[in-house]
C-alpha positions in Angstrom: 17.5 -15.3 -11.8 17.3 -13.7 -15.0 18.8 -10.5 -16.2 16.3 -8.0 -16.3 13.8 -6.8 -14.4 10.9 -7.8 -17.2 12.4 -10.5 -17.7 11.9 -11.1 -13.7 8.8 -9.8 -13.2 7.4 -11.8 -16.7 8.8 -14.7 -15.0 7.0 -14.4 -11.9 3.8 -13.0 -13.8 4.0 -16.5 -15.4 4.2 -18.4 -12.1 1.6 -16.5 -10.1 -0.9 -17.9 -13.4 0.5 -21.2 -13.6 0.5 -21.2 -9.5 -3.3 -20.0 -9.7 -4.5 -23.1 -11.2 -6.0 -25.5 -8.4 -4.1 -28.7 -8.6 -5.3 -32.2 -7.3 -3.9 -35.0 -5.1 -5.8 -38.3 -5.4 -6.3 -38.3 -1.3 -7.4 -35.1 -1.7 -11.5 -34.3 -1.8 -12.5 -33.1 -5.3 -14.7 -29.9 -5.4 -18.5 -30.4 -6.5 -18.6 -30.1 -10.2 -19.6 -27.2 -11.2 -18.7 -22.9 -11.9 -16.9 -22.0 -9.3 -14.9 -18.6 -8.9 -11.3 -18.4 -7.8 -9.7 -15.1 -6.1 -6.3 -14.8 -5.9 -4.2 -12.5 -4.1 -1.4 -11.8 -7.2 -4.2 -12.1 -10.3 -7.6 -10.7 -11.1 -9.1 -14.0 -10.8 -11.1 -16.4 -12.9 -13.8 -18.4 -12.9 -13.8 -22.2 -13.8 -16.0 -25.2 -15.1 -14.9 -28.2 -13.2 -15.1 -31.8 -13.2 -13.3 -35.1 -12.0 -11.9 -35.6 -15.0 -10.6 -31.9 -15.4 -9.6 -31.3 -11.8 -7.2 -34.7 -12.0 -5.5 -33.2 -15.1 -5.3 -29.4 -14.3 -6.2 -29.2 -10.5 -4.3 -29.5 -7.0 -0.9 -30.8 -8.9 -1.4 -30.3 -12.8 1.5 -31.6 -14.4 3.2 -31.3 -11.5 4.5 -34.6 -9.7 3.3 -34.5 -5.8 6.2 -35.4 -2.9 3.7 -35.6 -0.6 0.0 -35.3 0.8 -0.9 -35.3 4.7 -4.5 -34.9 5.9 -4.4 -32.1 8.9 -6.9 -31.0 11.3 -8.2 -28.1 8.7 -7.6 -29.8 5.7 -4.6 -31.0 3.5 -1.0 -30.4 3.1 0.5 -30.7 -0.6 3.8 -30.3 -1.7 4.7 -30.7 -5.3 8.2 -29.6 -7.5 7.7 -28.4 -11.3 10.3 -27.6 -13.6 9.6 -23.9 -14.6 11.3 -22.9 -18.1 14.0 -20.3 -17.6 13.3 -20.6 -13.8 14.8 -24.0 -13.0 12.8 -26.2 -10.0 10.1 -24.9 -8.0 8.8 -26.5 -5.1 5.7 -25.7 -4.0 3.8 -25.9 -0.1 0.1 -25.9 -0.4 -2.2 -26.0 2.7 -6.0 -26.5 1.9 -8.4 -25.8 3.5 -12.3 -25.4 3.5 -15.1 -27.4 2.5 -15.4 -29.0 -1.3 -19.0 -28.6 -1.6 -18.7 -24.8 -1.3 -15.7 -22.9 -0.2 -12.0 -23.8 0.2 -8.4 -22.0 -0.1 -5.2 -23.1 -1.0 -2.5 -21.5 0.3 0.7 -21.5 -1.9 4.1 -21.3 -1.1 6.8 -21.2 -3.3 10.9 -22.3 -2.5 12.7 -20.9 -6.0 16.3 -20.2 -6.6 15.8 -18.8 -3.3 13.3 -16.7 -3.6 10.2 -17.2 -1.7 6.5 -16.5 -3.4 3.0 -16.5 -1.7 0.0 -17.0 -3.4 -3.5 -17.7 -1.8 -6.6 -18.7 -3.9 -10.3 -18.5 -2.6 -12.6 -20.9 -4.4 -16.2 -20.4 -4.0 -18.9 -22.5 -6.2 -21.6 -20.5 -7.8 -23.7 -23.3 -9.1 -24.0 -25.3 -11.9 -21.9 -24.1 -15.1 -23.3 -21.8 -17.5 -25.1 -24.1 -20.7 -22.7 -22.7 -22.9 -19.5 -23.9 -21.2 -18.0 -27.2 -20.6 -15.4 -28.8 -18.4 -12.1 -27.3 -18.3 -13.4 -23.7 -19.4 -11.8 -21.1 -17.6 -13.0 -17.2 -17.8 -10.4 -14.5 -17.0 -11.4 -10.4 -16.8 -9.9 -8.7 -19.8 -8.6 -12.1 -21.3 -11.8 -14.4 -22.6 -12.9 -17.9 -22.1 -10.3 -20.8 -22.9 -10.4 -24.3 -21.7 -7.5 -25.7 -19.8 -7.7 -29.3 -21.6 -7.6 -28.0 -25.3 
């Protein structure tokens, strides 16, 4: 853990964004392409452009290397490790749930140094995306537009 409280809490401020990020298993659904707009409990949210293409490289998994996938009577289970700078491993338990074509949550549980962290994420699709945005875009209140894949 590190030695100061900001240090801490910029640390977990980090993995609450990183962790807010949908990640992707390939025997996983992918969402309808399209804007949809992601709550999640420990962010103010954002709303994304997706794809196939972006969902495989920043969705259910990321850059993170998935241990395993299980299909369950409500959805998926997910579990994936990623090396966190200055944190050390993280090994995350997702449970999804919902439908692809509108509505789903992830449920994320985190197994760090010993410390546990939960995040849950609400996606809902609100329709096509905007004409002025592409693929990967991501909009965050009080932060701007950015796209994931640039």
């Amino acid at each position: 853990m590190p030695k100061t409280p900001m240090a801490f809490y910029g640390g977990m401020l980090l993995l609450a964004i990183v962790a807010a990020a949908p990640v992707w298993a390939d025997d996983v659904p992918m969402p309808k392409a399209g804007l949809w707009e992601f709550k999640t409990v420990s962010t103010a949210g954002s709303r994304d452009c997706v794809d196939a293409v972006t969902e495989k490289k920043t969705g259910i998994a990321g850059a993170c290397p998935i241990l395993s996938t299980r299909k369950t009577v409500d959805g998926y289970t997910i579990d994936v490790e990623c090396d966190a700078t200055g944190i050390g491993p993280i090994r995350w338990h997702l449970e999804v749930t919902g439908n692809f074509d509108s509505a789903y949550t992830i449920k994320r549980t985190a197994d760090f140094g010993g410390a546990n962290l939960v995040i849950t994420t609400e996606a809902k699709w609100l329709g096509a995306c905007p004409a002025d945005w592409k693929p990967g875009d991501r909009e965050i209140p009080g932060l701007g537009k950015l796209n994931l894949l640039d």
